[in-house]
N, C-alpha and C positions, 0 to 999 in steps of 0.2 A: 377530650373526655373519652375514656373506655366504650367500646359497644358493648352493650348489654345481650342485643337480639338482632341479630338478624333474618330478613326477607327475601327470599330470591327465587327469584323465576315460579311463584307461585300461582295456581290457578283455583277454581272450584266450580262446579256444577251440581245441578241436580235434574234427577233425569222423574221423569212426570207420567212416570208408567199407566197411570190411568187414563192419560192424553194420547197414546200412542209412541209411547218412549220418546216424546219430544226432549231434548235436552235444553235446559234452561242455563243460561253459564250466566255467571254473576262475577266472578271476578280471574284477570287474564294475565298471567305475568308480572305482578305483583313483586316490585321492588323497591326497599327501603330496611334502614337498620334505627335502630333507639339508643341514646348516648346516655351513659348516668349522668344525671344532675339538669335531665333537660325534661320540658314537655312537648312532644310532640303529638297534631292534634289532627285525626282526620276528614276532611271536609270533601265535599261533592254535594252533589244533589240525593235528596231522598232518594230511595233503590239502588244510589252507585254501589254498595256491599259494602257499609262501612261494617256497621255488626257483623255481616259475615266474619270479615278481617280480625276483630275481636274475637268473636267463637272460634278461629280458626289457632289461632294463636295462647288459647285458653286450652284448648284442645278438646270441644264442644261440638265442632265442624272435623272432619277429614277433608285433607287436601287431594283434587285431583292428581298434581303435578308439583314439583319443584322443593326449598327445603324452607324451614324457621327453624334455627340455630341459633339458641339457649345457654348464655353461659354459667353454669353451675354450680356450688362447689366443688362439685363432682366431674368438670370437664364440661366442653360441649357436646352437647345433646340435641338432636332433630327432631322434633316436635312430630314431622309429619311421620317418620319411622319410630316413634318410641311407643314404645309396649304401655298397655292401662297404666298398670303399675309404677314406670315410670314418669306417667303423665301426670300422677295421683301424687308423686314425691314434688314433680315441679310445684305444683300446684299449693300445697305444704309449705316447702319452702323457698319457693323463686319467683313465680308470678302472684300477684294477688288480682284481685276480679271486684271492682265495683258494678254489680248488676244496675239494669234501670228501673226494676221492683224488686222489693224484699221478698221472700219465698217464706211467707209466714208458715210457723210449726206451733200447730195448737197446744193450747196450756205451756208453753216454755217463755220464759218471762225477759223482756226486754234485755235486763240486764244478763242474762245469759245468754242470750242470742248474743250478743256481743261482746262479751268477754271468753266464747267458747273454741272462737282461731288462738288464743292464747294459751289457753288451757290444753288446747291440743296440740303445742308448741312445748308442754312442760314449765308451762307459770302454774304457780302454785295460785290455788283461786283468791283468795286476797288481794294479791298483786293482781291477777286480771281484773278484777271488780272495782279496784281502784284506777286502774289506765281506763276502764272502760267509763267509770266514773266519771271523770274528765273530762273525756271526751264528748261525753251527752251532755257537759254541763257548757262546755265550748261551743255543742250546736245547738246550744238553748233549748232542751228538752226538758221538761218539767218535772221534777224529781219524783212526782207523785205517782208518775207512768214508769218509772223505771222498775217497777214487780211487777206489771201488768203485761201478759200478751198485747204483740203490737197488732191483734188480725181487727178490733175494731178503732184506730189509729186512724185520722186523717190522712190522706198521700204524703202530705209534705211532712208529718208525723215517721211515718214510714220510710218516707227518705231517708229523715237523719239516722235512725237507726240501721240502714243499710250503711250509708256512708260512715258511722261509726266501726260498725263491725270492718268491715274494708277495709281504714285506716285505721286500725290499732294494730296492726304486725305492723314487723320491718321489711319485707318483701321487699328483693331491689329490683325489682319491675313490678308498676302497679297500671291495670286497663282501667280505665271509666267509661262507662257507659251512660253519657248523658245523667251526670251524679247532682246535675242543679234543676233538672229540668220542674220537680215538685217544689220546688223554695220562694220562698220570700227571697226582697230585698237582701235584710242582713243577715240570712242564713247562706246567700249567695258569695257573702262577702267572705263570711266563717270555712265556704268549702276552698276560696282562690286560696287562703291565707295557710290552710289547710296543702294544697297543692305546694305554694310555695315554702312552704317547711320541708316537705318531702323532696323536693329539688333541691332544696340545700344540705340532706345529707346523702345526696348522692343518689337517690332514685332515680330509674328513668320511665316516663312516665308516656303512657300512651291515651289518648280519649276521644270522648265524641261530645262536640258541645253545639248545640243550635242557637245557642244564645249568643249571640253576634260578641255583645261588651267583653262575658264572660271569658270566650276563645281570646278576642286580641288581648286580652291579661293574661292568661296562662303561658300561650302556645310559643315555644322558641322556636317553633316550624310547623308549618301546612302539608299535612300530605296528601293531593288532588287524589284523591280514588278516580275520579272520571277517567286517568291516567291510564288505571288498568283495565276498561271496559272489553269484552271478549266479543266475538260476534256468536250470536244463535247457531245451534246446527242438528240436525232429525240425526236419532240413533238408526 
């Protein structure tokens, strides 16, 4: 299978100026690439910099050191050298970003929160409100909430509506951030199924899952973060 992304020789830091410019390093040479049509899942211990890895690759974080190479339709692209601008097109149209809460926007109603990466893709809104349609109906969402703000929503309410909006484009790299962690049983089952339709047309897919069953269903490989661990060092 194609690479999608590559990783290499990646680091990152943050420096804790109010401690006495202690440098805090969370992640240390950091290498790995992502194949379409695969998921690939990253695991370690809590604090090994899995998230960081994701924001960094979102382009959320800045990289101390090293490159992430993007293939685009436009050529490859370094994440760690690319201008807003360019990070703001990747974003658009080549990475997508499963967050692990929804970033509710008052008075804007479920069903356009989620059909609005569409609309700003150039679907005409019909067509978005029917994929997004779908999709809520797929992860069991209650038709009666779909004109409602999700800001009074139960979690796992809020989930699916993130996890909708997320996977309604086609983006051929998609992050998950812990996209089961608010679910039931069979809304659990709705996101692997989910996953696995996207590996079948060719995504490559990156995530975080703490849910032991969840990972060994998904994951066509483990990537140990513990691997990249940096040592401490005073600015």
């Amino acid at each position: 299978m194609p690479k999608r992304l590559i990783v290499s020789d990646v680091s990152k830091s943050f420096t804790m100026h109010l401690r006495g410019g202690v440098v805090l390093p969370v992640i240390g040479r950091a290498d790995f690439s992502l194949e379409s049509g695969k998921c690939f899942v990253l695991g370690g211990p809590s604090g090994a910099g899995k998230s960081s890895i994701l924001k960094m690759l979102y382009g959320n974080y800045a990289c101390n050191s090293g490159q992430i190479l993007v293939v685009t339709d436009n050529g490859m692209i370094d994440l760690v050298t690319a201008k807003p601008r360019e990070i703001l097109r990747i974003r658009k149209e080549t990475i997508g970003y499963v967050s692990q809460f929804l970033s509710v926007v008052p008075r804007v109603s479920t069903m356009d929160i989620v059909s609005e990466p569409l609309i700003e893709r150039g679907y005409f809104r019909d067509d978005a409100h029917a994929r997004a349609s779908a999709l809520l109906e797929h992860l069991n969402l209650p038709r009666y909430l779909w004109d409602l703000p999700p800001a009074t929503f139960s979690g796992g309410e809020q989930q699916r509506v993130n996890i909708a909006r997320g996977f309604i484009t086609d983006h051929p790299i998609l992050l998950l951030d812990e996209p089961t962690a608010s679910l039931d049983a069979a809304n659990r089952e709705v996101v692997i199924s989910l996953i696995e339709q996207k590996k079948r047309s060719g995504v490559a897919l990156l995530g975080i899952f703490h849910d032991e069953e969840v990972r060994s269903r998904v994951a066509d490989q483990i990537i140990d973060v513990s691997a990249f661990a940096p040592q401490a060092t005073v600015a």
